[in-house]
C-alpha positions as CSV (number, residue, x, y, z in Angstrom):
1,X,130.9,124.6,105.5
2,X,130.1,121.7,102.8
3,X,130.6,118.3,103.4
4,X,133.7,118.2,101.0
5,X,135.2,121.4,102.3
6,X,135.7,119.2,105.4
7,X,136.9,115.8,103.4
8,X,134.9,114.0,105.2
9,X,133.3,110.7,103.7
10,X,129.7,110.3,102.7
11,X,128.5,108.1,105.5
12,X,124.9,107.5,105.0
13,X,122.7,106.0,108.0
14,X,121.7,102.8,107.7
15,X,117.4,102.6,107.3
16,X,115.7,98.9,108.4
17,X,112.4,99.8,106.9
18,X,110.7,97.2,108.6
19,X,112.3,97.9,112.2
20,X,110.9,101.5,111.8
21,X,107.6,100.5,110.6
22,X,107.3,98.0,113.2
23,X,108.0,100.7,115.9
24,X,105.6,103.2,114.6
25,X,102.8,100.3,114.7
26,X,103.1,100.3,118.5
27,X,102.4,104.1,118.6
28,X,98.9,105.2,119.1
29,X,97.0,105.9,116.3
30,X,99.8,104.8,113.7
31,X,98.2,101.3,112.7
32,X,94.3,103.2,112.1
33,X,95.9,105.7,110.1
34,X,98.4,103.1,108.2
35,X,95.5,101.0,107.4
36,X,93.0,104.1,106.4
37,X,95.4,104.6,103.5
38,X,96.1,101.2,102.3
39,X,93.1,101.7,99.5
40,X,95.2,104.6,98.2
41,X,98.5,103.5,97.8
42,X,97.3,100.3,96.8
43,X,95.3,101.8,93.6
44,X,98.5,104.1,93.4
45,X,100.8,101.0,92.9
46,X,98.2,99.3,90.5
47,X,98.2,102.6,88.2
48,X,102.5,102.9,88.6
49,X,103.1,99.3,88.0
50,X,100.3,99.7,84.7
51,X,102.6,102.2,82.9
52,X,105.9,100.5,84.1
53,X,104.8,97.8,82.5
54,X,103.9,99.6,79.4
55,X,107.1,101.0,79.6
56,X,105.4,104.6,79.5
57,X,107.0,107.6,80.9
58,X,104.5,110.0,82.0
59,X,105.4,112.1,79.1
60,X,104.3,109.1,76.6
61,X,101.2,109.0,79.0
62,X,100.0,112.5,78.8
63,X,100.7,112.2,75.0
64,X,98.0,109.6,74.8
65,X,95.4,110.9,77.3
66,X,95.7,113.7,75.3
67,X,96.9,116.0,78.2
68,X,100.2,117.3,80.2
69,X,102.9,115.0,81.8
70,X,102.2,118.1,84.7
71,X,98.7,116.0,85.1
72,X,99.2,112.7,84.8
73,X,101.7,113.8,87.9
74,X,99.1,115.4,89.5
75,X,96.7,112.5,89.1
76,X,99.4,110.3,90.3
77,X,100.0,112.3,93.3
78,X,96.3,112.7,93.5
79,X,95.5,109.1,95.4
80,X,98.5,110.2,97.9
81,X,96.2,113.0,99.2
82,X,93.1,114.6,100.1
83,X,92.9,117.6,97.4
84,X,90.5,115.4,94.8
85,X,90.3,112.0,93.7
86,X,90.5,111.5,89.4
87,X,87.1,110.9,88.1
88,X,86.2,107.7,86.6
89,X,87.1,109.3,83.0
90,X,90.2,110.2,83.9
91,X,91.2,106.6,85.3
92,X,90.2,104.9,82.6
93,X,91.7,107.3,80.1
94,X,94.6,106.5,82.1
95,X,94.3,102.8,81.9
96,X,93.8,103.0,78.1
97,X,97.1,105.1,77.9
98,X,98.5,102.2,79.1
99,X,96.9,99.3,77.2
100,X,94.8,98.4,80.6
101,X,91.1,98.7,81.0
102,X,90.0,100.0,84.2
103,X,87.9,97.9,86.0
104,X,86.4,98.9,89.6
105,X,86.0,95.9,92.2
106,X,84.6,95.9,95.7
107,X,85.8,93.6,97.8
């Protein structure tokens, strides 16, 4: 039975994002494998915030990469997992898309 078959409000559960996050640091293993993928999503933010910026859909994106909005997703996705990283190319056509220039540091 649905939710609005029963009238029953919408009562969502409160979330304290940094209460959780804190608790699942103290579990074995959590803080290695939090840390393992901060390269990731930190490169994932940089590209995001690059065409938010731009104020670039990823339709507008794939328009000037010259490819799909179904891959710029994919390459965004991409740095969230292990199934391939974008090449070099790809990043910087990326970047371009987006009025950046890539730029690789090591720090």
């Amino acid at each position: 039975m649905k939710r609005s078959e029963l009238n029953e409000p919408f009562n969502p559960v409160p979330l304290d994002i940094k209460a959780e996050l804190e608790q699942a640091m103290s579990r074995p293993g959590f803080k290695e494998a939090w840390d393992a993928l901060e390269e990731e999503y930190a490169t994932l933010a940089t590209l995001l915030a690059a065409r938010r910026d731009a104020g670039l859909t990823q339709d507008e994106v794939a328009e000037r990469m010259g490819t799909t909005k179904s891959a710029v997703s994919r390459l965004e996705a991409s740095l969230r997992n292990d199934k391939g990283s974008p090449s070099f190319a790809t990043l910087r056509k990326y970047a371009h898309a987006c009025g950046r220039r890539l730029v690789v540091r090591l720090v």
